[in-house]
C-alpha positions in Angstrom: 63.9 75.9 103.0 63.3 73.2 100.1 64.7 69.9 100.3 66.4 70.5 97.1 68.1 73.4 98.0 69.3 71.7 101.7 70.9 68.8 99.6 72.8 71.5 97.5 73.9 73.7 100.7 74.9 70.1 102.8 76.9 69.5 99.5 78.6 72.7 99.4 79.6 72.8 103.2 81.0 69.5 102.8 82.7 71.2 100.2 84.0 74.1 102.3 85.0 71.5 105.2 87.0 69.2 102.4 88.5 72.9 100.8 89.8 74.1 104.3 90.5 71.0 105.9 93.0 70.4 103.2 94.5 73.7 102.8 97.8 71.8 103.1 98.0 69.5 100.8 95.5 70.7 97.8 98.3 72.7 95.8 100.6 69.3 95.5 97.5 67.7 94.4 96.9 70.2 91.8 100.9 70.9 90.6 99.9 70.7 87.4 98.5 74.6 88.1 100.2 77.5 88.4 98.4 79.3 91.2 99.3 83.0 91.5 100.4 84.6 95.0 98.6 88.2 96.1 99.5 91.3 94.6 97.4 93.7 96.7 97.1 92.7 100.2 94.9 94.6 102.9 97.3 95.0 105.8 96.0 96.8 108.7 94.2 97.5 111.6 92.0 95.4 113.5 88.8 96.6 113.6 89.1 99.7 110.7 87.3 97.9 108.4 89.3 95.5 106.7 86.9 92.9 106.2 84.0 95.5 104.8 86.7 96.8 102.2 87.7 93.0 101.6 84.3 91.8 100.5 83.9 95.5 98.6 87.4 95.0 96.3 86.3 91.0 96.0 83.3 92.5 94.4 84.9 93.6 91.2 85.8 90.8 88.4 89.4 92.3 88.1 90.0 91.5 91.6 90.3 87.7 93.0 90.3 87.5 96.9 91.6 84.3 98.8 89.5 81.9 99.6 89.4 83.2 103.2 89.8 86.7 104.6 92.5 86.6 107.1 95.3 84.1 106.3 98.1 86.0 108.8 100.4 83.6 106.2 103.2 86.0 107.2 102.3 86.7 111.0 104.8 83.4 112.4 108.2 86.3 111.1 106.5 88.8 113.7 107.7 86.6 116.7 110.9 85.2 115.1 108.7 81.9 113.7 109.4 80.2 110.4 106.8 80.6 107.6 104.5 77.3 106.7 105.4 75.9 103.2 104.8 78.2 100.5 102.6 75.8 99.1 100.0 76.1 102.2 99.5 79.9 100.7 99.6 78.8 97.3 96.2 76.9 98.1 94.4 79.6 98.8 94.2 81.3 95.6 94.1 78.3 93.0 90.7 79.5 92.1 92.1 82.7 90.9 92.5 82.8 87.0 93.2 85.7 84.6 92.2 88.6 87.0 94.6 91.4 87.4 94.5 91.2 90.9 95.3 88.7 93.7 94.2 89.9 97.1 94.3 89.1 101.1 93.5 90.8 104.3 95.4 90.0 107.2 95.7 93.5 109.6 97.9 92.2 111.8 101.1 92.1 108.7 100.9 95.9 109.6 102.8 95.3 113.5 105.7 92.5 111.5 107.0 95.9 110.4 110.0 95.2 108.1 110.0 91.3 108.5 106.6 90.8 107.2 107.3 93.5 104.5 110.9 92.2 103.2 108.8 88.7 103.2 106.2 89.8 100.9 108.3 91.3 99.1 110.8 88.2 98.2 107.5 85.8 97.9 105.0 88.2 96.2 107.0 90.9 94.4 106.2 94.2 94.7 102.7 94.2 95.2 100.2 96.8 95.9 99.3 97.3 99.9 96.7 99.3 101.4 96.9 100.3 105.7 93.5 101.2 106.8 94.0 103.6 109.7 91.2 104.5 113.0 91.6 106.8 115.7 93.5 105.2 117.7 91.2 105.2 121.1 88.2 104.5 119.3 89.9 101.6 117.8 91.0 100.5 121.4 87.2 100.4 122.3 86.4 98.3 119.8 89.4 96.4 119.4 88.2 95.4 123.7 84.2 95.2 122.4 85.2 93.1 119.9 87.5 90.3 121.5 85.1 90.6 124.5 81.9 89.9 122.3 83.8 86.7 120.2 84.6 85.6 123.8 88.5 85.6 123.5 89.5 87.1 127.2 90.3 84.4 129.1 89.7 86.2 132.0 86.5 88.8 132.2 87.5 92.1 132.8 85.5 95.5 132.5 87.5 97.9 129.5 89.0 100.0 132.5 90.7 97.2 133.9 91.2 96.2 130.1 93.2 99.5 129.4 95.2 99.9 132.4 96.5 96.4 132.1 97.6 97.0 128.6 99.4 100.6 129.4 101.6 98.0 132.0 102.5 96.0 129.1 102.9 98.4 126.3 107.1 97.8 126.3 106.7 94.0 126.8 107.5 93.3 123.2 108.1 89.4 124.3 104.0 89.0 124.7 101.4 89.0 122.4 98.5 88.7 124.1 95.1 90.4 123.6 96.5 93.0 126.7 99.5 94.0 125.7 98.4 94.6 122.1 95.6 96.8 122.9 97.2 100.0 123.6 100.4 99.2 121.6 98.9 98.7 118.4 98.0 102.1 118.3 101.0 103.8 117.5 101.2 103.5 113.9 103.9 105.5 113.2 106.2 102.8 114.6 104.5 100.7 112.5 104.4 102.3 108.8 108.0 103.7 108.4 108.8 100.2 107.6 106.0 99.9 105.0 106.5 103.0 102.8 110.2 102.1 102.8 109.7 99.3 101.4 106.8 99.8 99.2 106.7 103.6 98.2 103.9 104.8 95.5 103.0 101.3 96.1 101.4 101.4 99.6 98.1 103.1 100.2 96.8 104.4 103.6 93.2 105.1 104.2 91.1 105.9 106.8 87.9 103.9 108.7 86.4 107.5 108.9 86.1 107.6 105.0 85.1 103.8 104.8 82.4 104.3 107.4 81.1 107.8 105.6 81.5 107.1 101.9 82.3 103.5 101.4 81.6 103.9 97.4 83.7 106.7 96.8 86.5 105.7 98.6 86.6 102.2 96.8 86.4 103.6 93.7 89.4 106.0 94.7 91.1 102.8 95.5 90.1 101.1 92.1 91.3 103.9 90.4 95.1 104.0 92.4 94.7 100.1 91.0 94.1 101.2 87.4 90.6 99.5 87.5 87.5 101.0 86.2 85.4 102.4 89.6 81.8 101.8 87.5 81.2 98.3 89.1 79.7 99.4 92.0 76.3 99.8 93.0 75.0 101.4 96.2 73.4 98.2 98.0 76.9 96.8 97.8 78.1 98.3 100.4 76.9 96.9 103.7 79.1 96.4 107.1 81.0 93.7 107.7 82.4 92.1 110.6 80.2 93.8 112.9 80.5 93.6 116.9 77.3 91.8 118.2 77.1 90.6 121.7 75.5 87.1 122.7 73.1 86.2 125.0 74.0 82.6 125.4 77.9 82.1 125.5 78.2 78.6 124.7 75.3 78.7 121.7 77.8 81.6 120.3 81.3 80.1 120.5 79.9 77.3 118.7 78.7 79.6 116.0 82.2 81.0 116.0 83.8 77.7 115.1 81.0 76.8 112.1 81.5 80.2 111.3 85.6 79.9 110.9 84.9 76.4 109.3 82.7 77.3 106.5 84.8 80.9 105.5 85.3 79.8 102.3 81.3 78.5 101.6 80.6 81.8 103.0 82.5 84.1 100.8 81.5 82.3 98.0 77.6 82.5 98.9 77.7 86.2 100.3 73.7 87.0 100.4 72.8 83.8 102.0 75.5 83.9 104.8 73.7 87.7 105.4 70.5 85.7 105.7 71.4 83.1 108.3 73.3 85.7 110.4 70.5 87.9 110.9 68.3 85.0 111.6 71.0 84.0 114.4 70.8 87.8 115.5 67.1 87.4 116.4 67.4 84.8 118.8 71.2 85.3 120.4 72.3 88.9 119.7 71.8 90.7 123.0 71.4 94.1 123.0 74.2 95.5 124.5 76.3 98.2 122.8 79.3 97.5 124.4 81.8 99.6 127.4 83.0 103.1 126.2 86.2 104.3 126.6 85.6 106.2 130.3 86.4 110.1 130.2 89.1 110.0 132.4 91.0 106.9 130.3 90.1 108.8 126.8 92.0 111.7 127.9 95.5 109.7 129.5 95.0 107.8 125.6 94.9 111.1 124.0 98.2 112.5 125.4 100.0 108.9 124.6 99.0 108.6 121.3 99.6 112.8 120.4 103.3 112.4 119.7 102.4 109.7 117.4 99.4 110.9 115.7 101.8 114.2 115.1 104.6 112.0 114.1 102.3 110.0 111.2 100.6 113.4 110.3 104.2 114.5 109.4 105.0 111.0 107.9 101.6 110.9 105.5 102.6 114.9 104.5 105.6 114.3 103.5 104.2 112.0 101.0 101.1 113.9 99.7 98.9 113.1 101.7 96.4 116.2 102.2 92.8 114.9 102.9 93.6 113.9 106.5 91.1 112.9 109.4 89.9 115.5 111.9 91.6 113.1 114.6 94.8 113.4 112.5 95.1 116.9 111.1 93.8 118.4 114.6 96.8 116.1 116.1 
C-alpha cells in the first residue's frame, strides 16, 4: 500500500471513529439541517439476508442508506424501554439529500410487533417496509452458526444442546437472550399480523430463497414496488454479504469484530476496499469449518412446531396476493 494512500485511509478512519463516536450529538451541531428520517426500512430476519439486500438497494442513487446498517433505533419499545432522543436517529441520515428514499435495516423491528410498528409509524410516516422471510430451521442453523462464529455464547454449547435449550424457553417472553430467541423467532406469523395491519400495500415480504437464487431480479422487483427504475444494476453487484466465517484464533477475531463495528460507516462508504481487507483477514484467521447442522432427529421435532405456523402465514401472505411462494411454504 502507498504511503499516500495510508495517510488518506488513517484520515478517513479517524473520520469514521469522530462520525460514530458522536452519533449523539452531531444533529444539534448541524440544526441548521433538516435531516430526513427512513422511509423504507428492512425489517426482518436475522440471517435472511438483510445486509446483502441493504448494500444491493444502497446501490441505486434514488436510494440513501444510513450511515450504518443496523441501528435497532426502535428495538428499546420491544422490552417496554424508552426510545433515545430522536435526534440520535436523526444523525444517521444527515448525509442523505434529494434522494427519494431513506433506508435502514434493523431485522430484529420484525419481533416489536405492533410497538415498533405504531413507533415508525408516528416518527417516520407511513413508509415503505420490506420482511425478508427463511425457512425457519435453516434459519435456526445459522441464526446458532452465526452467533457461535462472532463469539456471542457466553457459554459453548454444541447446536443440539443449542436447540433444546431454546424449545425450554420458547414461552419465556421476559428473556431475550440468544436461547430463547432461537426457536421463537421463527414463528413469523405471530410476528407479521401486526405489520400488514399497520402497513398494508405498503409492507413487502420476500424470501432468502429468491435473494440467494436471483438476487438481480428480485431487487429490481423491489425497485419496481418502489417506483424506481430496475436498470441500475449490473451483475458483479451482487455479491454475499454478512457471511458466516469461523476463526481460528478467538481473541485475533473478536478484536476484528470491534474495529469492524467501529469503522461501519468508513466501510459502507468504501465498499470494494473493505471486500479487500476481509479476504485478506480470511487467509490467515478463517478456519475452515462449515459450521453444526441441524441433526435429523432435531430437524424433524422443528418441522412439526413450525407447520401450524408456516400454514398459518401461507394463509396470511394468500390472502393478500401473494402467489409465488417458497417450496418450504407452499408445501407447508
Amino acid at each position: 500500500m502507498k504511503p499516500g494512500y495510508i495517510t488518506i485511509f488513517a484520515e478517513e478512519i479517524s473520520l469514521s471513529f469522530r462520525e460514530q463516536n458522536s452519533a449523539k450529538t452531531v444533529y444539534v451541531h448541524q440544526s441548521h439541517m433538516q435531516s430526513r428520517l427512513p422511509n423504507l426500512i428492512i425489517g426482518g430476519v436475522h440471517k435472511a439476508g438483510t445486509t446483502s439486500l441493504f448494500v444491493y438497494l444502497s446501490k441505486h442513487p434514488d436510494i440513501c442508506a444510513s450511515r450504518i446498517k443496523e441501528i435497532g433505533y426502535f428495538m428499546p419499545l420491544r422490552d417496554g424501554g424508552p426510545l433515545p432522543p430522536l435526534e440520535e436517529y436523526h444523525s444517521y441520515f444527515t448525509h442523505c439529500q434529494h434522494e427519494r428514499y431513506v433506508m435502514e435495516a434493523s431485522p430484529s423491528y420484525l419481533y416489536g410487533k405492533d410497538k415498533i410498528a405504531d413507533a415508525i409509524l408516528e416518527h417516520c410516516g407511513p413508509s415503505k417496509i420490506i420482511m425478508i422471510l427463511r425457512e425457519p430451521v435453516d434459519r435456526l442453523g445459522s441464526f446458532y452458526n452465526h452467533i457461535r462464529s462472532k463469539a456471542m455464547l457466553d457459554e459453548p454449547v454444541d447446536m443440539p444442546t443449542f436447540i433444546r435449550k431454546s424449545l425450554e424457553g420458547i414461552h419465556d417472553q421476559t428473556k431475550q437472550d440468544y436461547f430463547t430467541r432461537g426457536v421463537r423467532e421463527g414463528f413469523y406469523s405471530d410476528y407479521l399480523e401486526d405489520w400488514f395491519n399497520r402497513f398494508g400495500d405498503n409492507l413487502k415480504v420476500v424470501f432468502f430463497d429468491d435473494l440467494k437464487n436471483r438476487p438481480m431480479e428480485l431487487t429490481g422487483e423491489i425497485c419496481q414496488w418502489l417506483g424506481l427504475p430496475a436498470d441500475r444494476y449490473k451483475p458483479e453487484d451482487f455479491t454475499v454479504e454478512n457471511k458466516t466465517v469461523y476463526y481460528k484464533n478467538k481473541a485475533v477475531h473478536k478484536f476484528i469484530l470491534r474495529i469492524n463495528r467501529k469503522l461501519e460507516a468508513f466501510w459502507r462508504r468504501n465498499h470494494a476496499f473493505k471486500k479487500k481487507l476481509r479476504s485478506f483477514y480470511y487467509l490467515f484467521n478463517a478456519a475452515a469449518s462449515k459450521g453444526e447442522k441441524v441433526d435429523e432427529r432435531s430437524g424433524k421435532l422443528l418441522s412439526e412446531l413450525y407447520k401450524p405456523y408456516n400454514q398459518s402465514l401461507k394463509s396470511m401472505l394468500k390472502e393478500r396476493g401473494y402467489t409465488n411462494l417458497p417450496g418450504w411454504l407452499e408445501n407447508s
